[in-house]
Each structure stands twice: as C-alpha cells, then as structure tokens.
C-alpha positions as CSV (number, residue, x, y, z in Angstrom):
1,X,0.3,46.2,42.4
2,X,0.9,43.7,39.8
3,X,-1.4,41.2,38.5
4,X,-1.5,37.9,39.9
5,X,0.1,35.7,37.7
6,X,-3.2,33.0,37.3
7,X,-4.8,36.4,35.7
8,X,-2.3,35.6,32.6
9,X,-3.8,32.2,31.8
10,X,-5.8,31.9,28.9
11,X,-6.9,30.1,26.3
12,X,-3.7,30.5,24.1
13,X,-1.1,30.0,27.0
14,X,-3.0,26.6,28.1
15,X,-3.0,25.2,24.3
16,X,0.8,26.1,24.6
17,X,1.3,23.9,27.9
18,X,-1.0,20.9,26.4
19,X,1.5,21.0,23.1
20,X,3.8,19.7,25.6
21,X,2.1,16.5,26.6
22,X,3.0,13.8,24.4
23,X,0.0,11.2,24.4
24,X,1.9,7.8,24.5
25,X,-0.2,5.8,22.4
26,X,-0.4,8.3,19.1
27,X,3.5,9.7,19.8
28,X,2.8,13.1,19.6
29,X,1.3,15.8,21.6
30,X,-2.2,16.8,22.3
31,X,-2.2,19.8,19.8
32,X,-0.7,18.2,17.2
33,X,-3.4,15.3,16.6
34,X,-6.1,17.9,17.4
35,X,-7.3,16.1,20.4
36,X,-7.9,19.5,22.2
37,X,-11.6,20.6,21.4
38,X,-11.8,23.1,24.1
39,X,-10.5,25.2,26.7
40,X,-12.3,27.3,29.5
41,X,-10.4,29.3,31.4
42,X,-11.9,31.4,35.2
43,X,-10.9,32.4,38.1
44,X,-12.1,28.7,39.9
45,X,-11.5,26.1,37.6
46,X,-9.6,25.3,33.8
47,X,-12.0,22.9,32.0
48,X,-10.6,21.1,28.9
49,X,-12.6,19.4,26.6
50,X,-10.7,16.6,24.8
51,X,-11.2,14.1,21.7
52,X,-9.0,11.2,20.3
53,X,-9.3,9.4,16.9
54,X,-8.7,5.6,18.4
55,X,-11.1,3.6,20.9
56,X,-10.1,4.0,24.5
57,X,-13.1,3.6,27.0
58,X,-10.3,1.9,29.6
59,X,-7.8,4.1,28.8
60,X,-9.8,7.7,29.8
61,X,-10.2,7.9,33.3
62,X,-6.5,7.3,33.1
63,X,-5.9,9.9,30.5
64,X,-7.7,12.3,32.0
65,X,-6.0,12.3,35.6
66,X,-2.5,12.4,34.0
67,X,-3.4,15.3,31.5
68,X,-4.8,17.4,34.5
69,X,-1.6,16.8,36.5
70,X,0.6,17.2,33.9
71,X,-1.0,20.9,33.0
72,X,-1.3,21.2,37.3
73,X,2.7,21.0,36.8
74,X,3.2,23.0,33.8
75,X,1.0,26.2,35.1
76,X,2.7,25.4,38.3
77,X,6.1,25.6,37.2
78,X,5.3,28.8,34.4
79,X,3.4,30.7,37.4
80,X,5.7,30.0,40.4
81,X,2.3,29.4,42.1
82,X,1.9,26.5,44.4
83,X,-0.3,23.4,42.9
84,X,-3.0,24.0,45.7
85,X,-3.7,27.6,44.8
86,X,-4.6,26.8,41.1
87,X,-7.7,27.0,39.7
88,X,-8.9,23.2,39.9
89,X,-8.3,21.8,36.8
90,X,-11.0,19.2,34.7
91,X,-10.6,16.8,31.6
92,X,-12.8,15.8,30.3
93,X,-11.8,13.3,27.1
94,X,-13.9,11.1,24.8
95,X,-13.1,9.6,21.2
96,X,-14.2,8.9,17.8
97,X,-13.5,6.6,15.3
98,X,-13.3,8.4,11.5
99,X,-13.1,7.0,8.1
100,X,-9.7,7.2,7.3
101,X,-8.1,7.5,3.4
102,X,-8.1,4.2,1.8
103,X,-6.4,3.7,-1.9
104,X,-7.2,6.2,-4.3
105,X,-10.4,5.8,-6.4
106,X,-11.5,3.8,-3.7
107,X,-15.4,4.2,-2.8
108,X,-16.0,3.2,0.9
109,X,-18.1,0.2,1.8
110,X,-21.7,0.7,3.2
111,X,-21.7,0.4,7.2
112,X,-17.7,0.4,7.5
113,X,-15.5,3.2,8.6
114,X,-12.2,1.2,8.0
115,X,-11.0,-1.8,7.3
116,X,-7.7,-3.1,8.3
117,X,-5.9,-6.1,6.8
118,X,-4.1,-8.2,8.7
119,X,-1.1,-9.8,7.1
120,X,1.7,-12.4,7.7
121,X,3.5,-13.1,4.4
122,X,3.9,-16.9,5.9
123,X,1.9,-19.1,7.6
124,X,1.9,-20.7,11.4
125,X,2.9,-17.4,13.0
126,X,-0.2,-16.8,15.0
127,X,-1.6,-14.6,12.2
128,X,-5.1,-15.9,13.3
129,X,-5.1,-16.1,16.9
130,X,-3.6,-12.4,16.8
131,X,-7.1,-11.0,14.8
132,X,-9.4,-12.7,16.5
133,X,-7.6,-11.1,20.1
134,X,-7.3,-7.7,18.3
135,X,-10.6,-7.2,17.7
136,X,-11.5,-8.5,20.7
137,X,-9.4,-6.0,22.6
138,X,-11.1,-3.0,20.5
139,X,-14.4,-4.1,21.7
140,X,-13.7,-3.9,24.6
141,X,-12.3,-0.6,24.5
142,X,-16.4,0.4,23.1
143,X,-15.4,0.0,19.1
144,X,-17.5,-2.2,17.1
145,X,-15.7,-4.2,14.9
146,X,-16.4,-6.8,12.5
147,X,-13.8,-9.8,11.2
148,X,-13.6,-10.5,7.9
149,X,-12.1,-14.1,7.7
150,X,-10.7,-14.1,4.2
151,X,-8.3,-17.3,4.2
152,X,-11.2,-19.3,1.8
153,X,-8.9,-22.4,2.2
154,X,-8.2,-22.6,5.7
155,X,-11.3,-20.3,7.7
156,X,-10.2,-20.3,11.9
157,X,-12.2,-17.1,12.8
158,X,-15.7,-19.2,13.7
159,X,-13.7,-21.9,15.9
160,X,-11.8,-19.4,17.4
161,X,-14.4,-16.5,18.2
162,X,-16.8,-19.3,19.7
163,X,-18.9,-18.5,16.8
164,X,-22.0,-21.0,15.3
165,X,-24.8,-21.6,13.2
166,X,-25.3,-20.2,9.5
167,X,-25.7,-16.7,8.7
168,X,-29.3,-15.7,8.1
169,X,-30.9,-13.6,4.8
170,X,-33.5,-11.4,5.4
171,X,-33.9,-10.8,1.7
172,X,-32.8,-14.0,-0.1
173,X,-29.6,-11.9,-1.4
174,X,-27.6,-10.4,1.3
175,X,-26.5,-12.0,4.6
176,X,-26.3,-10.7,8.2
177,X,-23.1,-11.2,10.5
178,X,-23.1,-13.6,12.8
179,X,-22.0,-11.9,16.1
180,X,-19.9,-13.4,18.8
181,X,-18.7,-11.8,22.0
182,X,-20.3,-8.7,20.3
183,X,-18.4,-9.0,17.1
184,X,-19.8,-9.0,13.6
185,X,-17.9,-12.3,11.6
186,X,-18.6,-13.8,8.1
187,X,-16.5,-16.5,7.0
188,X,-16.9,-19.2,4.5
189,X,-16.6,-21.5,7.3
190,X,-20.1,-21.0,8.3
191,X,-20.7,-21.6,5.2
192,X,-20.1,-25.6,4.5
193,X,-18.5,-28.2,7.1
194,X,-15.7,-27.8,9.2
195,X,-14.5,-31.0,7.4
196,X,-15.1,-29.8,3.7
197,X,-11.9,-29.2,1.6
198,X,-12.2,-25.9,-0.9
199,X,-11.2,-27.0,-3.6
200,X,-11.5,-23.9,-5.5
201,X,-9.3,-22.2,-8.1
202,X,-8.7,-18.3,-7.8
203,X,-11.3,-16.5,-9.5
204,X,-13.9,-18.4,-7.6
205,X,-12.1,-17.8,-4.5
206,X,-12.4,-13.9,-5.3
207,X,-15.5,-13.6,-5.8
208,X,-16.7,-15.4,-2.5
209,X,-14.2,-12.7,-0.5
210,X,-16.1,-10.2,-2.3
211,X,-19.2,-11.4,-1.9
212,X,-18.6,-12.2,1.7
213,X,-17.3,-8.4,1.9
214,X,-20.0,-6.7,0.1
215,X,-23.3,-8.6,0.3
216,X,-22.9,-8.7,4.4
217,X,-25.2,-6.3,6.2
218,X,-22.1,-4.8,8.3
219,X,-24.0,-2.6,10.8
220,X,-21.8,1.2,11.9
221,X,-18.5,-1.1,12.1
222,X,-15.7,1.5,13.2
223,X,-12.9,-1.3,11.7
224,X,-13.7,-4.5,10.0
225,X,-10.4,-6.7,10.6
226,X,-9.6,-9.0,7.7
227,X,-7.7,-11.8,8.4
228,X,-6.1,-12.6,4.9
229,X,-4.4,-16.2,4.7
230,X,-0.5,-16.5,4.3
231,X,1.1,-15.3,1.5
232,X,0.8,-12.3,-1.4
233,X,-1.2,-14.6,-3.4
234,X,-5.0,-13.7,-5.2
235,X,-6.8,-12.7,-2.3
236,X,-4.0,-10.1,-1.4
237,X,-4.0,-8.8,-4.6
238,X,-8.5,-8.8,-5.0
239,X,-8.2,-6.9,-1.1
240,X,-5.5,-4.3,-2.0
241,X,-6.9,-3.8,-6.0
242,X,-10.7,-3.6,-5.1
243,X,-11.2,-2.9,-1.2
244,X,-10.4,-0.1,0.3
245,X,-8.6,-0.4,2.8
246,X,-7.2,2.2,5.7
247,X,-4.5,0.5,7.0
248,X,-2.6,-2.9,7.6
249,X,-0.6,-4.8,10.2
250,X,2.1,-7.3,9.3
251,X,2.0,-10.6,12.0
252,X,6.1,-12.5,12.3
253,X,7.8,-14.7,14.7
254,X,11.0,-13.5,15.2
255,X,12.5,-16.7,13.3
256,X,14.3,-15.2,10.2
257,X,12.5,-17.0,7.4
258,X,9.4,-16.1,8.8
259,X,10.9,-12.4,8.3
260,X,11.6,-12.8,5.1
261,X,8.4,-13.9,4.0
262,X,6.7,-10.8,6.1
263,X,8.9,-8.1,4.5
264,X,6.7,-9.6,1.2
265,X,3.8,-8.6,2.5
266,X,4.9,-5.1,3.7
267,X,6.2,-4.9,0.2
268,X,3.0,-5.7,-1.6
269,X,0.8,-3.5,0.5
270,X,3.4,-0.7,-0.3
271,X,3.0,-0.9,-3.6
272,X,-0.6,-0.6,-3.7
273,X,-0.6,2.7,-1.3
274,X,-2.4,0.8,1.4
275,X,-0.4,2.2,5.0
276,X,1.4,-0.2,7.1
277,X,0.3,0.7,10.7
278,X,3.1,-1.7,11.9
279,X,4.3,-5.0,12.8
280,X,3.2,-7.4,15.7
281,X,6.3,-9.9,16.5
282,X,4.2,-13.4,17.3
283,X,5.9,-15.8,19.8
284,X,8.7,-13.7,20.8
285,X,9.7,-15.8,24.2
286,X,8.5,-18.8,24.9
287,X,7.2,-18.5,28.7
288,X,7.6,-22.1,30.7
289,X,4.0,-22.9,32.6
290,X,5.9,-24.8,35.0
291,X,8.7,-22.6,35.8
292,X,8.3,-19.9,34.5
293,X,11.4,-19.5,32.6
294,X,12.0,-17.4,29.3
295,X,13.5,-18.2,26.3
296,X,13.5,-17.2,22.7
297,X,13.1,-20.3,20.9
298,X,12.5,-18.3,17.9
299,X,15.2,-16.1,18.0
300,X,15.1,-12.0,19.4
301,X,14.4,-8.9,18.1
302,X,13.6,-9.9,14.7
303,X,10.2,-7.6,14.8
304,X,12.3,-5.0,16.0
305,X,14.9,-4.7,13.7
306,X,12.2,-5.0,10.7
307,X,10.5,-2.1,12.1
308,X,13.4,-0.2,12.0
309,X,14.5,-1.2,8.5
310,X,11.4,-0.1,6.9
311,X,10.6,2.9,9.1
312,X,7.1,1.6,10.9
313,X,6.4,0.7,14.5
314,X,7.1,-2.4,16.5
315,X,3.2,-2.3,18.0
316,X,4.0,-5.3,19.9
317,X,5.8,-8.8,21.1
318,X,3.6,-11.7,22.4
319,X,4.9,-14.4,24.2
320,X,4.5,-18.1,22.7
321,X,1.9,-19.2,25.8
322,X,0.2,-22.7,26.0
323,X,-3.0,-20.3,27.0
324,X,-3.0,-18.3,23.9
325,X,-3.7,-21.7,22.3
326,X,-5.7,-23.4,24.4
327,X,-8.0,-20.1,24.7
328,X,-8.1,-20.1,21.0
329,X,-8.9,-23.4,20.4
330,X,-11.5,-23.3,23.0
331,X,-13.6,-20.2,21.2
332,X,-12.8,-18.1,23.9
333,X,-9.3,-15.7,23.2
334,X,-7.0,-14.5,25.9
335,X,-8.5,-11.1,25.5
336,X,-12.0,-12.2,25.9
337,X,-11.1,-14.9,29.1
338,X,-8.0,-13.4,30.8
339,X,-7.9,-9.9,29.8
340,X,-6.3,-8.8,33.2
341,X,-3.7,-11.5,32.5
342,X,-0.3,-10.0,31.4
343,X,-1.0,-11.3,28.1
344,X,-4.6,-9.7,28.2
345,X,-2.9,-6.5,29.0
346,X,-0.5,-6.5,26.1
347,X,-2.9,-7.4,23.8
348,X,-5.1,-4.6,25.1
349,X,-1.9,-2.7,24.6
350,X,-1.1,-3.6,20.9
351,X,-4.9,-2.6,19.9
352,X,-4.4,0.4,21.2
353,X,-1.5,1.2,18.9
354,X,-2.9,0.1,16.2
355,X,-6.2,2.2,16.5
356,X,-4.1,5.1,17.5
357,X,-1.6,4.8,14.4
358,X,-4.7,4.6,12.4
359,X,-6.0,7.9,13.9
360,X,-3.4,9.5,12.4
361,X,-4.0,8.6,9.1
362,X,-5.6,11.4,7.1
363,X,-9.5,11.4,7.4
364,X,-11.7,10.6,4.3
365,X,-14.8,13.3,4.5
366,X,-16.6,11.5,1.5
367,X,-19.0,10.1,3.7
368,X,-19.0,13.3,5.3
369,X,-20.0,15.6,2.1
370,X,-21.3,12.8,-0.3
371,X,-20.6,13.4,-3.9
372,X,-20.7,16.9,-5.5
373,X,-22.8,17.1,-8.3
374,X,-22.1,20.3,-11.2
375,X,-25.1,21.2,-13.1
376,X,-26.4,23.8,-15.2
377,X,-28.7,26.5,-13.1
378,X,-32.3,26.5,-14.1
C-alpha cells in the first residue's frame, strides 16, 4: 500500500509552498524576506511560525488567516487531498523593527533604529500634514516613532500633533521629547512663540537641527520621521552629510512644477546614498464634501509616472479633503480622529508601504555586535 500523500509533507516541501505567497505589502514572497522562522510539521496540525521587518499589529490577524488558507490550497492542490482532511494548519506571525544601513561611515544615533526623512523639493504640497499622519499611522500599527520637525523657519509638527508646553531637562543639557498621541516630537517651535520669526542664517540653523537631533533623550524609537522644510537647501545637505539616515519618502501634488521640484530632492538624496523608499502623490483628486464629486484639480498621474521614471514605488495618492485640513489644523490628524475613514485607511495603507520597503533595506548589525576591538594577547 502506498503512503498517504500527507506523509510527504515536511519541512522543506512547506517552505516551497510559502515561496509562493507573495506578501502584498513587501512585493515578494515569504521566503524571500525571511519572514518564515519556523515550520512544524505532524500528523494533526502544520504550525508556522512567522516574522516581518515592518509594524503591522492591524494587519496580523489578517495575515495570518490568508497565509493558512493560501498553504490549505497549495497542499490541497499538490496532495489531491480534500481541504478538510489536512492537518489543521496555524500561523502564527509577529514583527520587528531592525536598524537598517544608513550612509556609509555613518554611526547610529543613541535610542533610534531608523530615521526616515521626509521630503518635498517644493513647498505647499502637504509635506507636513503627510508626517505628522505617517507616524501617526505607525503608531498605531504598535511602532514607536518620534518626529523630528526640522523646517527651523516654518515648525507645523506641535500645532498639528496637538502638542504643548516646553520640553523639560533633567540634566540642564539634554532635553526630553514631548509626546503627543504617544509620539516623541522636538521642534523649535516649542521652543520660542508661535509668533516669533527665525531669523537665522544657515550655520545657526544647523546646529539647532543637530542639537535638536542629538541632545534629545529619544527613548527605543523604531523610526524617527524628519520632516525637512521645502527645498535641497542647508538643512538637506546637514541631514544627508551628518545623520544617518535609512531611508526617505519624496511628498508631490500631481501639478507638474511641483514635480519638477520633487525630482530635486530625489536627486539630492541619490547622491548622498540615502534610499528613496518612494513617493506619496499629495492632493491627487479633489473630493467635493457636498457632492461628492471627483476631480483632479491638480492634474493625474503625475506621482505615478515619476515613480516609474526613476524606478521607485508610488506608495500612495491622497485626496485633497477639507478634513485632512481641518483635522490638521485642529491638532488632531485624520489618522488619529477618523482612522476608519477612507482616508484613515489609505494613510494606514501608505505607512505600511513605507515600513515594509524599509524592511527590505539591508540590516545594520553594529548595534548588534558593537565595535570590534584588535589587540595584542597578554
């Protein structure tokens, strides 16, 4: 009598099946981004232990049930066994955020795993509004993230995250965070009046972003999110020549000068070997609250076809809504007050894309090993 196929499955022949399953948010398949840990295989049950490099505490339960009915299919299918005579299948899948490689000589910063810049090349494209919703969205997928507002001249992040009060110093020389909605911020705008002009020239507007970035008592951030102000200016350069930095996103509208100006950025950020993770097109329709009617006031497709010219990933269109505004304005972001709005969900959407493509960059294990030091025996 032969054996039963079922007997055949192991270990190997259900890693084979998994390298089928493409997980949507990373592009490629389970064995190819290492997100299979383990494998038990007996007569009653398949478990399958499973990690991914990106935050997703909404997005496992989901996982889970899909990868246990996609491998229900494949065994079913390989086997000619009916689904209800398999072996009952479990997945179970958590995730970790790693340091990832920033520039090269680049030593990371105490109590961050990664920071990501976000860019725009111009200004008035929702640069702002878009970070302060981002990290939003990654909190509540279980990350802890920190912002970084880095636009000396023009600082949003406190108005916008509801944020208040002046940072304290337990020690007369560093500062700690001031936290909002669970976030870690520092910006200069807690830091003199809402009212009060900088009128500082660039060197001095350096040093306070790296002051701001290194005398701040960031506490096990898995991405501090820097919102840079418009431009490839001095504060570009200070971020891409002296922080190290994982990855960055490029903000647009559609509008074609607005391209232009982010095709700068991606430029720049080329250049200095930082990864663009990809571009977020800003105000892509403008949605009527009355009607409800659709139009691109802004043009169509302008995101898209930069993605495609420079070979990186449309991660996103958001609509140009009077609540995206309104929320922001108020100190309380879509993400934060509507997030099972449709523009809650695509937001929640484009963070995980970004902390996915990030997960694929390579890891940095300095923090891992520490630094090796050669010395003569004794």
């Amino acid at each position: 009598m032969s054996a039963s196929p079922i007997a055949e499955l192991d270990e190997a022949r259900i890693r084979q099946l998994l390298s089928e399953f493409i997980e949507p948010y990373m592009g490629k398949s389970l064995v190819e981004t290492s997100s299979v840990k383990s494998v038990q295989v007996d007569p009653a049950r398949i478990r399958l232990g499973l990690q991914f490099a990106f935050a997703a505490d909404g997005y496992l339960p989901a996982l889970s049930a899909t990868v246990e009915n996609f491998l229900a299919d494949r065994i079913a299918q390989a086997t000619g066994v009916d689904r209800t005579r398999l072996p009952r299948i479990e997945a179970e899948a958590t995730w970790r955020v790693e340091a990832h490689v920033a520039q090269r000589g680049m030593q990371p910063i105490k109590g961050i795993k990664n920071v990501l810049a976000i860019a725009s090349g111009k200004g008035g494209v929702g640069k702002s509004t878009v970070t302060a919703n981002l990290a939003l969205a990654l909190a509540a997928d279980g990350a802890r993230v920190g912002v970084l507002d880095a636009d000396i001249y023009g600082p949003s992040q406190p108005r916008m995250l509801g944020a208040r009060g002046r940072p304290e110093s337990k020690d007369g020389k560093t500062l700690e965070p001031v936290v909002s909605y669970g976030i870690q911020i520092m910006s200069i705008g807690f830091l003199v009046e809402e009212e009060t002009p900088m009128i500082w020239r660039g060197p001095m507007v350096t040093q306070a972003l790296e002051q701001m970035l290194r005398d701040t008592n960031w506490r096990d951030i898995d991405y501090l999110i820097v919102d840079l102000p418009p431009g490839t200016g001095d504060i570009q350069l200070t971020l891409a020549q002296r922080v190290p930095v994982s990855g960055a996103l490029i903000v647009t509208t559609p509008q074609d000068i607005a391209l232009q100006d982010a095709r700068k950025g991606l430029k720049m950020f080329e250049k200095v070997e930082v990864p663009v993770l990809g571009v977020v097109e800003n105000m892509s329709v403008h949605v009527c609250s009355q009607c409800g009617h659709s139009e691109p006031v802004f043009g169509s497709g302008g995101g898209e076809r930069m993605a495609r010219q420079y070979g990186i990933h449309l991660l996103g269109a958001l609509p140009l809504d009077i609540h995206i505004r309104e929320d922001a304005d108020g100190g309380e972001p879509t993400a934060a007050k509507s997030p099972d709005s449709v523009v809650g969900r695509e937001l929640r959407e484009v963070a995980r894309r970004v902390s996915a493509r990030l997960g694929l960059q390579p890891r940095d294990y300095s923090q891992v090993f520490g630094n090796i030091e050669i010395g003569n025996a004794g």
